[in-house]
C-alpha positions as CSV (number, residue, x, y, z in Angstrom):
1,X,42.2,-46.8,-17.8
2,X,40.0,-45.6,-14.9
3,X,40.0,-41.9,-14.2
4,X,39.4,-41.1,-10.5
5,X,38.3,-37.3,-9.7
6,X,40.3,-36.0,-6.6
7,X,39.9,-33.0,-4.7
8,X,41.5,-31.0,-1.9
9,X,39.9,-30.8,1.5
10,X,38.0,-28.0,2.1
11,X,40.0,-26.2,4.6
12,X,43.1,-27.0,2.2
13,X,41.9,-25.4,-0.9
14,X,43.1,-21.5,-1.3
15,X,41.0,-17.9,-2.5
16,X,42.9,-18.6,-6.1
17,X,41.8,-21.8,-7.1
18,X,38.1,-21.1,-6.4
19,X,35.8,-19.8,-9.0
20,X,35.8,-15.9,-8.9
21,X,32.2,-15.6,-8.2
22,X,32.6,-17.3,-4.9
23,X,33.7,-13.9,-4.0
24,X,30.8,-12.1,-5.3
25,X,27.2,-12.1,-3.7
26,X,25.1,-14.4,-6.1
27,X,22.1,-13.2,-8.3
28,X,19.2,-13.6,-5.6
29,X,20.8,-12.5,-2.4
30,X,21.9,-9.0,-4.8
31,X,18.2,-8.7,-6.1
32,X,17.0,-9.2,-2.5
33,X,19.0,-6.4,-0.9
34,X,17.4,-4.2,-3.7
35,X,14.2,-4.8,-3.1
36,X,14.4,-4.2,0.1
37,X,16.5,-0.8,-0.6
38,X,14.3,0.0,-3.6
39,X,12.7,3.0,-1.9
40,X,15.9,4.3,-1.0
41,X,17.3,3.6,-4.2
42,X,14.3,5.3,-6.2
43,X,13.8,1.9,-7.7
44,X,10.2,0.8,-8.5
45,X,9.3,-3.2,-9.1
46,X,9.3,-2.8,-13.2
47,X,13.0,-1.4,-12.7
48,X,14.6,-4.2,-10.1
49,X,12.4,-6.5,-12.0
50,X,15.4,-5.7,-15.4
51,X,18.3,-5.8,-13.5
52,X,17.2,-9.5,-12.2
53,X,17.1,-10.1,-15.8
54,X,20.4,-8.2,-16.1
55,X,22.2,-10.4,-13.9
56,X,20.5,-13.8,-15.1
57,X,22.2,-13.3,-18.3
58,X,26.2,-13.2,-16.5
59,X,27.6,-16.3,-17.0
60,X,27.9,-18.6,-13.6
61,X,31.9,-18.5,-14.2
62,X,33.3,-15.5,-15.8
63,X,36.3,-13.0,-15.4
64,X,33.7,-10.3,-16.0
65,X,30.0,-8.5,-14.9
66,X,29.3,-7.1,-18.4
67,X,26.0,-7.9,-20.1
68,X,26.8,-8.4,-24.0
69,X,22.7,-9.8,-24.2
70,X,20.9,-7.6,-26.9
71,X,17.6,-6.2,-26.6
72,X,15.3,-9.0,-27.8
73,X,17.2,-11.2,-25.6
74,X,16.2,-9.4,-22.3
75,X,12.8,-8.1,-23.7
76,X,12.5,-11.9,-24.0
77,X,13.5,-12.3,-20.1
78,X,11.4,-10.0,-19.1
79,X,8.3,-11.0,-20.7
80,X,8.3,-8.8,-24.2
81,X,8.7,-5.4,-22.7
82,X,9.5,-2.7,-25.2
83,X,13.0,-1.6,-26.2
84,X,11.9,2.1,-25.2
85,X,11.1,0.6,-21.7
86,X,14.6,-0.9,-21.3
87,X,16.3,1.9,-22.2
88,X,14.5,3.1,-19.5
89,X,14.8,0.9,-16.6
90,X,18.5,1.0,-17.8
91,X,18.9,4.7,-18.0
92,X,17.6,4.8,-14.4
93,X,19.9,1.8,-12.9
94,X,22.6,4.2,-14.5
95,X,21.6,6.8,-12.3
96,X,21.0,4.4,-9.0
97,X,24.7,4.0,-10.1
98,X,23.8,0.3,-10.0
99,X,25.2,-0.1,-13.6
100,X,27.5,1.6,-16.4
101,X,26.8,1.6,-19.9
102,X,29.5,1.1,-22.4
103,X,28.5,1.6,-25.9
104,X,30.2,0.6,-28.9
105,X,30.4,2.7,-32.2
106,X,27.7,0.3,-33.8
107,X,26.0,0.0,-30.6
108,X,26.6,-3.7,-30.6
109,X,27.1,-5.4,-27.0
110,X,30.4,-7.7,-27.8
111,X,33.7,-8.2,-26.5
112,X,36.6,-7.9,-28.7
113,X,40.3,-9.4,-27.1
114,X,43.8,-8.9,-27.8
115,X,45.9,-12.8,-27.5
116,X,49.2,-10.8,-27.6
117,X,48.9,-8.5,-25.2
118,X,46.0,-10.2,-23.2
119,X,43.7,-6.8,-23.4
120,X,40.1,-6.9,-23.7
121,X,37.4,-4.6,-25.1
122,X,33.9,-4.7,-23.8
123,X,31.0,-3.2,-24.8
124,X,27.5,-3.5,-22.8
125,X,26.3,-3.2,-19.4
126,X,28.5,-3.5,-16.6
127,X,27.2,-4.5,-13.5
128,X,30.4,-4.2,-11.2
129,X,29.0,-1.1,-9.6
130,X,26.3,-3.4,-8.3
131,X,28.5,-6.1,-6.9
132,X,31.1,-3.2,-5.8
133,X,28.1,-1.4,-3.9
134,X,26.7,-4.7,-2.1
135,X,27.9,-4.1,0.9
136,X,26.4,-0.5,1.2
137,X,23.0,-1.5,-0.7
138,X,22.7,-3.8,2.4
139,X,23.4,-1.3,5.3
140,X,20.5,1.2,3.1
141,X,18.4,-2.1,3.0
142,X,18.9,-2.5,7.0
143,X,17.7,1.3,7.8
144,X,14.6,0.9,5.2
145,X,13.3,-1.8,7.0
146,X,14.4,-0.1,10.4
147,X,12.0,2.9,9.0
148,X,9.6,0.5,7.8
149,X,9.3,-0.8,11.4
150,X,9.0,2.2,12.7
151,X,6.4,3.5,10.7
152,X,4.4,0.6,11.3
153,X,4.6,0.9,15.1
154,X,3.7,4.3,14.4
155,X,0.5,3.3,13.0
156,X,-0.2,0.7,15.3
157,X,0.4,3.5,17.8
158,X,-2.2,5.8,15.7
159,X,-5.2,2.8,15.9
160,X,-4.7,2.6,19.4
161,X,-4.5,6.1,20.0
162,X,-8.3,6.3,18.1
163,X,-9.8,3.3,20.1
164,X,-8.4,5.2,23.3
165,X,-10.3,8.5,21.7
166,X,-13.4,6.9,20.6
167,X,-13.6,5.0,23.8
168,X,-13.8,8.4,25.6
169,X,-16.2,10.8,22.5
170,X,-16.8,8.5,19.9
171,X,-16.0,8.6,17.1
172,X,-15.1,12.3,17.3
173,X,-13.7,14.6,13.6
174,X,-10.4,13.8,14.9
175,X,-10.7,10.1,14.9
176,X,-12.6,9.6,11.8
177,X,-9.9,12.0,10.0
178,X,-7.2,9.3,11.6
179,X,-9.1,6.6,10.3
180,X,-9.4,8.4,6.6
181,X,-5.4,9.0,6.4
182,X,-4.4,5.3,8.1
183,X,-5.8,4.8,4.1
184,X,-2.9,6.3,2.6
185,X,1.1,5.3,3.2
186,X,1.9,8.0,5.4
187,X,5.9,9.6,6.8
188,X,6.7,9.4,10.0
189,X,6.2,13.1,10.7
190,X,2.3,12.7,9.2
191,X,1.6,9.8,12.1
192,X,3.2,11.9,14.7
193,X,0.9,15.3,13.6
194,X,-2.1,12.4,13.6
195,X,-1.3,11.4,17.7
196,X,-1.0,14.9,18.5
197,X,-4.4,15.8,17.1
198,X,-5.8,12.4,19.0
199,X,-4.0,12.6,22.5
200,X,-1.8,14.9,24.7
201,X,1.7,14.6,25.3
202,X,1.5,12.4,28.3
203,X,-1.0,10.3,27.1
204,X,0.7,9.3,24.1
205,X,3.6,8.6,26.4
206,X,1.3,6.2,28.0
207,X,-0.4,4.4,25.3
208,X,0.2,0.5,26.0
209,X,0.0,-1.0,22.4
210,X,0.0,-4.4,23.1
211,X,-3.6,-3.9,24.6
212,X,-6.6,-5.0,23.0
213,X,-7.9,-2.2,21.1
214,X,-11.4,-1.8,22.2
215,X,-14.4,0.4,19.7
216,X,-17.0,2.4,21.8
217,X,-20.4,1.3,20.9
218,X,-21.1,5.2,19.9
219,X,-20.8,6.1,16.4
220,X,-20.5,9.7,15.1
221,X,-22.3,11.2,12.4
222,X,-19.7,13.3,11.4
223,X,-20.1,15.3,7.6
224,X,-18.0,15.6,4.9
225,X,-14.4,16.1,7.2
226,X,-11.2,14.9,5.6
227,X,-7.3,15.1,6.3
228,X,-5.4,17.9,4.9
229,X,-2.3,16.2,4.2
230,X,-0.9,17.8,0.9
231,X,-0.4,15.8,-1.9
232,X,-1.8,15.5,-5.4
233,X,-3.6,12.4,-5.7
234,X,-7.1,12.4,-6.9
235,X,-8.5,10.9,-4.3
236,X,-7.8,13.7,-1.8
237,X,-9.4,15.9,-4.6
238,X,-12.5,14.4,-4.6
239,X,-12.7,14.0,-0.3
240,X,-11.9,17.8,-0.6
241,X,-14.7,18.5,-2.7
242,X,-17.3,16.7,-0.9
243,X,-15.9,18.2,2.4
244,X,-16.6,21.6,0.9
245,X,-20.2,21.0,-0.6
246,X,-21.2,19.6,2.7
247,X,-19.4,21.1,5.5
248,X,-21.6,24.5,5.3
249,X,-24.7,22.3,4.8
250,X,-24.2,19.7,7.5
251,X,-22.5,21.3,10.9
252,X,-23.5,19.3,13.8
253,X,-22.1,16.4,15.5
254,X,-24.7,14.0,16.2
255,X,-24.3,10.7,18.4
256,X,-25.8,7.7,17.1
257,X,-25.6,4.2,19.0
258,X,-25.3,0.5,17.6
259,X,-28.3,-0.7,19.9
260,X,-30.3,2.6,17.5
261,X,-28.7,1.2,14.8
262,X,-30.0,-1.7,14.6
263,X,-33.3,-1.1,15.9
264,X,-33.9,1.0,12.9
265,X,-32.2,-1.4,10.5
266,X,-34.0,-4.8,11.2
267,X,-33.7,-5.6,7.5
268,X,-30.3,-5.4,7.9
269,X,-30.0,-6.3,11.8
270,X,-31.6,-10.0,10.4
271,X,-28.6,-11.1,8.6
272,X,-26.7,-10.7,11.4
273,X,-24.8,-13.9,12.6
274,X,-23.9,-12.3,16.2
275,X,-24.6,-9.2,17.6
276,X,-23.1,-6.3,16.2
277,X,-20.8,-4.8,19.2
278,X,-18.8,-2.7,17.6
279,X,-18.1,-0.3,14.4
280,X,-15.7,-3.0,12.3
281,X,-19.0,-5.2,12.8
282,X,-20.9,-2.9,11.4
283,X,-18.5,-2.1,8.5
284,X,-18.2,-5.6,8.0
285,X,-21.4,-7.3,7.6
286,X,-22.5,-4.1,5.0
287,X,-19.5,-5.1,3.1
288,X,-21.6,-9.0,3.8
289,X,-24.6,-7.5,2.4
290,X,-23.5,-5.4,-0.1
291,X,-23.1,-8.2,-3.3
292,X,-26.7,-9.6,-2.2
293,X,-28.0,-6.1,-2.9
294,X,-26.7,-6.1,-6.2
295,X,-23.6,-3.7,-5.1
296,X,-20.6,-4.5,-7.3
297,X,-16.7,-4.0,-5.1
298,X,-16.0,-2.0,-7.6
299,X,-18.8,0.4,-6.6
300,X,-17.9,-0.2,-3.1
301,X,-14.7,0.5,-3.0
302,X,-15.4,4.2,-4.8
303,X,-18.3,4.6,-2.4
304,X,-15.5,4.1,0.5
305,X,-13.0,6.2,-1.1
306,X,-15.8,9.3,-0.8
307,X,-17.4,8.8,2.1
308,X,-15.4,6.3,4.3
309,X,-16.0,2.7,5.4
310,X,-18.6,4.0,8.2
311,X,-20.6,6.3,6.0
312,X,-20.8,4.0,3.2
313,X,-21.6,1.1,5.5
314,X,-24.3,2.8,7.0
315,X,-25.6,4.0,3.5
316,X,-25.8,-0.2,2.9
317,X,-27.8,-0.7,6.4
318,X,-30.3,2.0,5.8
319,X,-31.0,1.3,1.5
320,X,-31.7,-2.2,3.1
321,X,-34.2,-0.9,5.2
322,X,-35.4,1.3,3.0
323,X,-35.6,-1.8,-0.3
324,X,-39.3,-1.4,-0.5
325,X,-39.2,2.0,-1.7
326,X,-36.5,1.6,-4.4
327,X,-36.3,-0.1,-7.8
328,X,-33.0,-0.9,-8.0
329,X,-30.6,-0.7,-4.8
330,X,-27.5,-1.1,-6.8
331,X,-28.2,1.8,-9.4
332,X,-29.4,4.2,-6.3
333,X,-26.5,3.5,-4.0
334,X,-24.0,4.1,-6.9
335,X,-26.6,7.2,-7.7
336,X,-25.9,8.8,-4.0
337,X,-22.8,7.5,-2.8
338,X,-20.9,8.8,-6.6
339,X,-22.9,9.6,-8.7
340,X,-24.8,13.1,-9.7
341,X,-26.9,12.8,-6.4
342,X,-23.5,12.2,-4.0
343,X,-23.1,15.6,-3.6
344,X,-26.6,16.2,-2.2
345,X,-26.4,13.2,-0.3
346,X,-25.7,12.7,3.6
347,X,-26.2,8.8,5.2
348,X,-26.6,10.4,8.7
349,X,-29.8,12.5,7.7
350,X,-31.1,9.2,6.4
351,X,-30.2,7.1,9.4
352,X,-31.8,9.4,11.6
353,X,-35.0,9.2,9.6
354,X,-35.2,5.8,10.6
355,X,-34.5,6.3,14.1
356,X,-36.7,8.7,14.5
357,X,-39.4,6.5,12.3
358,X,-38.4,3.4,14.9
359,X,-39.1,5.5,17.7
360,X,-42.4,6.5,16.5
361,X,-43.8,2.9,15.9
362,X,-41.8,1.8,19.5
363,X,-44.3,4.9,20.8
């Protein structure tokens, strides 16, 4: 006997003899929308990260969206985290109001069913708040990444704001604070208080961010200034304690060009592979020459975070210069850029040593 499988057209077949989770969204397109709502949501990645595992373990067919999968089983999904940490992650999907737990008195995840009266008892996680909520999930997941874009225009709005400021002073306190905070992930009301500091009213207006940005050749040797956003990371601790050792010692703005620059750096101006035109050239070939000094990025990076990518750059330019007098550069630029001589030290004074040194032989 030869069986033949037949099916109904596509247009013929009706809502009730399709499988029920046609009518739900499916796993990835739910853990999508999240993501992209997670900040709405108050979800971080570990969190969305155990609800993907969640929903992997709901059967593809099923009259249901409870979880009955115990503990080992989704510590097992999610690469051996803790049972502490799921409790957790689920204790905080309960609050998102993603999920609802359902305990049992033995705190077993089972279903127990009734075949007279067709009833069913179910005890673990049930996700039908998630697949109720999908539709607004999606609308909180549309204005996220409405905000997102507007932040980032924001910021884009901010860089060309300091090229248009630079172009005009240099690279005045204003801009180099802008530069500090583009660092952080700042609100929409922090990059608006930024393009106030930077530009009037009608020149922000006016602002044509699709244009080239363009970096004066004139750098400032600003000391020591910082944002005063307020928040509590450490970082902003340590930038405001260096602004407040130096900001009584150090107190004028000084204008130092590239063309001095490199005059007095030739150590460093050698290595060059084009002319150095404007700051991110400078920033970038002392991040070049920082490993062949024996700078580590790990020391780098902290110098940065204290002093900013143009200080610590032109700390890298002028040790280079300077090689012949120290031992080790590594050890002295981790020494003055974080170490117990950082609070002492300021890479302007040394930089205009060397000019004035360069000057002297040119004379």
């Amino acid at each position: 006997m030869r069986f033949q499988h037949i099916t109904a057209p596509l247009g013929s077949r009706s809502a009730e003899d399709l499988p029920t989770t046609h009518s739900q969204p499916d796993r990835f397109s739910l853990i999508e929308v999240v993501r992209k709502a997670s900040t709405a949501l108050g979800l971080k990645a570990p969190i969305i990260a155990t609800l993907d595992a969640l929903l992997s373990c709901l059967p593809p067919k099923r009259s249901h969206n409870f979880v009955f999968a115990s503990n080992a089983t989704i510590a097992f999904k999610r690469n051996g985290i803790s049972d502490r940490t799921i409790r957790r992650h689920v204790a905080q999907l309960a609050e998102a109001g993603l999920l609802v737990r359902s305990d049992s008195p033995n705190r077993k995840r089972f279903s127990k069913s009734d075949m007279s009266t067709g009833n069913v008892l179910r005890f673990g996680f049930d996700l039908s708040p998630l697949f109720k909520s999908y539709d607004q999930i999606c609308a909180v997941a549309e204005d996220c990444a409405k905000q997102a874009s507007h932040i980032s225009y924001l910021r884009t709005k901010v860089r060309c704001a300091i090229a248009r400021t630079m172009e005009l002073d240099g690279l005045s306190i204003d801009a180099e604070n802008a530069l500090r905070a583009l660092r952080r992930k700042l609100t929409a009301e922090e990059l608006y208080s930024i393009l106030d500091d930077l530009v009037s009213v009608e020149e922000n207006q006016r602002i044509d961010c699709n244009a080239e940005m363009s970096i004066d050749a004139e750098m400032s040797a600003t000391d020591g200034q910082n944002v005063r956003h307020h928040h509590n990371s450490k970082k902003e601790l340590i930038d405001s304690d260096v602004a407040e050792k130096t900001e009584h010692s150090h107190q004028r703005h000084h204008q130092i060009s590239i063309g001095s620059l490199v005059g007095a750096c030739k150590e460093a101006a050698s290595y060059l592979q084009r002319p150095a035109e404007s700051l991110s050239d400078v920033i970038s070939h002392a991040r070049t020459l920082a490993p062949m000094m024996g700078i580590d990025s790990t020391t780098y990076r902290a110098a940065e975070d204290r002093l900013g990518e143009l200080r610590t750059a032109v700390t890298v330019w002028g040790l280079l210069q300077m090689q012949g007098k120290i031992r080790q550069l590594g050890a002295y630029f981790r020494a003055i850029t974080t170490g117990k001589r950082s609070a002492a030290f300021d890479p302007w004074a040394m930089i205009n040593t060397l000019v004035r040194q360069n000057r002297l032989q040119g004379c």
